[in-house]
N, C-alpha and C positions, 0 to 999 in steps of 0.2 A: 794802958795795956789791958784786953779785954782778954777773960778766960772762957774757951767752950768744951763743954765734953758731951760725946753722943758714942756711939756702937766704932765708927774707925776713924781714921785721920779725914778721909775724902767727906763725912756726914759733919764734922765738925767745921771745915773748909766752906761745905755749903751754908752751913747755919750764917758764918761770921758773913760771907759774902752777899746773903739775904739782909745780916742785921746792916751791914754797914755800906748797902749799895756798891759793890763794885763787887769786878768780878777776880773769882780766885787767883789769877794768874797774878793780879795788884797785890795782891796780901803777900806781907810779911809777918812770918809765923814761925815758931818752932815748938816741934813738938815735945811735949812737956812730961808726956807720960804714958804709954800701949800696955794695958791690961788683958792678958788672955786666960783665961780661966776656963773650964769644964765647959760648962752651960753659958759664961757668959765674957764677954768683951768688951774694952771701954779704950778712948783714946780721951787723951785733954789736950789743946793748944792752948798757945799765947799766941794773939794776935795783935802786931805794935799799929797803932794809927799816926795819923802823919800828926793832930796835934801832941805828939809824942817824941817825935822825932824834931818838929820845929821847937818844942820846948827844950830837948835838950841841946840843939843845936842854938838857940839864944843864949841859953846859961855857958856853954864853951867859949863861944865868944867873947862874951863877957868876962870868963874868966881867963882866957889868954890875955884881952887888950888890958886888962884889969894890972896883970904879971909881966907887962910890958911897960908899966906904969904910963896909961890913957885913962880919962875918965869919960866912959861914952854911955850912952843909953840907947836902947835899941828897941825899935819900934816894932811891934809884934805884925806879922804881917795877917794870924787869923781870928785877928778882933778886927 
């Protein structure tokens, strides 16, 4: 999970979707924090990437067939 902060939610959205080639509509995000002050404004996201989501989607696996009593190994699909 990557963190970005800039001036609002929409500048932090473009940052991730420049760092991580895809466009913002793909990202999953929540926002983490909107700062509005006087002079000045800030927003932060978290943004999940997918080897994020397939890591923890191997480890549940794992650990239901595991609680099921299986003993499997699972081959990672992005290595």
């Amino acid at each position: 999970m990557k963190k970005y902060t800039a001036k609002t939610v929409e500048d932090c959205l473009k940052l991730a979707s420049e760092e991580l080639n895809s466009s913002v509509e793909e990202l999953i995000y929540v926002v983490d924090e909107e700062k509005k002050g006087l002079f000045r404004k800030t927003a932060t996201i978290s943004v999940v990437e997918i080897e994020d989501v397939i890591e923890y989607a191997e480890n549940y696996l794992k650990d239901v067939c595991h609680g099921l009593g299986f003993d499997v190994s699972l081959k990672s699909f992005n290595k």
